[in-house]
N, C-alpha and C positions, 0 to 999 in steps of 0.2 A: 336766364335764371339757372341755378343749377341744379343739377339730378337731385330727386329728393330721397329719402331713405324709404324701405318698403315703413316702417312706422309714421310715417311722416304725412301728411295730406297732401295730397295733389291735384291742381286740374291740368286734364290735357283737354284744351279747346281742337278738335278733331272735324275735319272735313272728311263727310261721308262719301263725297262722287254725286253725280248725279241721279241716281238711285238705284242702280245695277249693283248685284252685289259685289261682282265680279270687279267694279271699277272703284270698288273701298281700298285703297292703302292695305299692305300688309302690316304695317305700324298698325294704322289706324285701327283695325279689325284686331291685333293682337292687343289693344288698351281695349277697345269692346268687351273680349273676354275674360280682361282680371276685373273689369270696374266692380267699384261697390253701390257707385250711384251713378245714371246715366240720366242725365237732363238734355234732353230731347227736343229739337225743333223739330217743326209741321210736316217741315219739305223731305225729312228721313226717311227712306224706305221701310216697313215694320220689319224684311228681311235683316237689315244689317241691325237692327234693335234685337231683333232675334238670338244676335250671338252671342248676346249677355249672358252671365252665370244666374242659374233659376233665384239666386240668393241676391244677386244685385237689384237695388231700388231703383225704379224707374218715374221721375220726374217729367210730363209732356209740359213745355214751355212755348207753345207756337209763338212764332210771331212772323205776322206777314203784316205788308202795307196794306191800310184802305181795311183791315177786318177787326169790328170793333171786341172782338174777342180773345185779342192779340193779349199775351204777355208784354206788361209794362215791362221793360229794361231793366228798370229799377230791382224789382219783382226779383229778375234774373240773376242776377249781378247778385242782389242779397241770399238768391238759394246758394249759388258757386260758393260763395264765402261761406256759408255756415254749414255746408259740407264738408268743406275741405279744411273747418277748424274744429272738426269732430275726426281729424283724422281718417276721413276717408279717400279711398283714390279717386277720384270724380272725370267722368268723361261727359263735356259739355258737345253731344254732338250736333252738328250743322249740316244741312246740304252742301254740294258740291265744293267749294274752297271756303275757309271761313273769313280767310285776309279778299275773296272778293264779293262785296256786297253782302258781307256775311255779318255786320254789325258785332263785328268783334272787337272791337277797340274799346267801348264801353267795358265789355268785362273785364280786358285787361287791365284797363285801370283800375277798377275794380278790386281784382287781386292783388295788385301791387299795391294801392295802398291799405290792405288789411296786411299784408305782407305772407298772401297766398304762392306755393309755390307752380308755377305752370310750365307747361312748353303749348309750342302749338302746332298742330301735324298739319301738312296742306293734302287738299283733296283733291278731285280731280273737278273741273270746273265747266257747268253746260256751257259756258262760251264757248271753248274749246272742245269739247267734246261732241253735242249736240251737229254740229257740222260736218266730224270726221264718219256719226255714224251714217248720215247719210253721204258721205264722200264729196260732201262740197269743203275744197282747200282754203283755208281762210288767207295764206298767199301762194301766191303764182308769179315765176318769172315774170310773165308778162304782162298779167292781167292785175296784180294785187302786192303790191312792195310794201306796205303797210295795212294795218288794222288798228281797230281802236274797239273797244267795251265800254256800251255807256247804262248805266241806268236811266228810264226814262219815265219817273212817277212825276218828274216835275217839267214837261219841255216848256216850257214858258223863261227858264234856267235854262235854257241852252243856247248856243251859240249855231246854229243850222248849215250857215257860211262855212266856218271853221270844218261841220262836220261833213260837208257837200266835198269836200278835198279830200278825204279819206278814201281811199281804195275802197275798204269792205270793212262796214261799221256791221259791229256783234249786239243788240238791241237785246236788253235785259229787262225785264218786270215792266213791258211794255205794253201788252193785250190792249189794257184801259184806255191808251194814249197811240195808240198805232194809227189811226186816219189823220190822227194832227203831226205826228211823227211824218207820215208819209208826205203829207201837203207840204210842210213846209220845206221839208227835203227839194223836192220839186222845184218849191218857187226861191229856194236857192241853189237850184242848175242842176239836179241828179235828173235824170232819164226816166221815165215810170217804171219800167223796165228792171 
């Protein structure tokens, strides 16, 4: 979509990092400090909400899986639009990347067909990140020539086989589902180990 004018409404759908402040985008963090509205997910750190303008509106919209206190989509999707057709600069922020497991694509549809204008900033993503801080390499010449990121709310939807051949799989939104994760791993050939 293209650049919109300072009069003009906008959302920037913005990936926070993982919750360091230090790991926000410089992008990201400089739309933090013009917004006029910031709609906020759970997983944000209240640091990088902090760098709002004391004058910007702050919208909390959690949504996490499994919490019946979740922000319906719907909900969402409707605040972005009637922000951003009140002519405001709107920063719809997300934990870590929004394009991973960020449930961004709803809103973008969303905007698009109200005919909202956006961009979308990436963040930096705990797949990715989580790992380097404690210095496990997600590949290695010789130990890891691939990777793969799965969400894991549903493994009954998975393919176990398929993911037993993976070098070093990155295991997201997993807690609830980690001993059936792990077993079936196993009894399709990975090592406990």
């Amino acid at each position: 979509p293209p650049a919109s004018s300072s009069t003009d409404g906008s959302v920037a759908l913005v990936g926070a990092g993982p919750g360091d402040l230090d790991l926000c985008t410089l992008k990201g963090r400089d739309l933090i400090c013009k917004a006029e509205v910031i709609v906020t997910d759970e997983l944000v750190d209240k640091s990088i909400v902090a760098l709002a303008p004391t004058s910007c509106k702050i919208i909390e919209m959690g949504k996490r899986g499994g919490k019946a206190d979740s922000a319906p989509q719907a909900d969402i999707n409707a605040v972005l639009v009637e922000e951003c057709s009140k002519g405001q600069q709107v920063v719809r922020l997300k934990g870590g990347d929004p394009m991973v497991f960020g449930r961004v694509w709803p809103e973008i549809e969303a905007l698009e067909a109200a005919g909202c204008q956006y961009e979308v900033i990436p963040g930096v993503t705990s797949a990715l990140s989580a790992p380097a801080a404690v210095n496990i390499p997600i590949t290695h010449k010789e130990l890891s020539r691939h990777f793969v990121v799965v969400s894991c709310h549903k493994p009954d939807e998975m393919d176990f086989a398929d993911l037993a051949r993976i070098d070093t799989i990155i295991i997201l939104m997993g807690t609830r589902t980690l001993p059936i994760i792990s077993s079936r791993l196993m009894d399709a050939g990975l090592p406990p180990s």
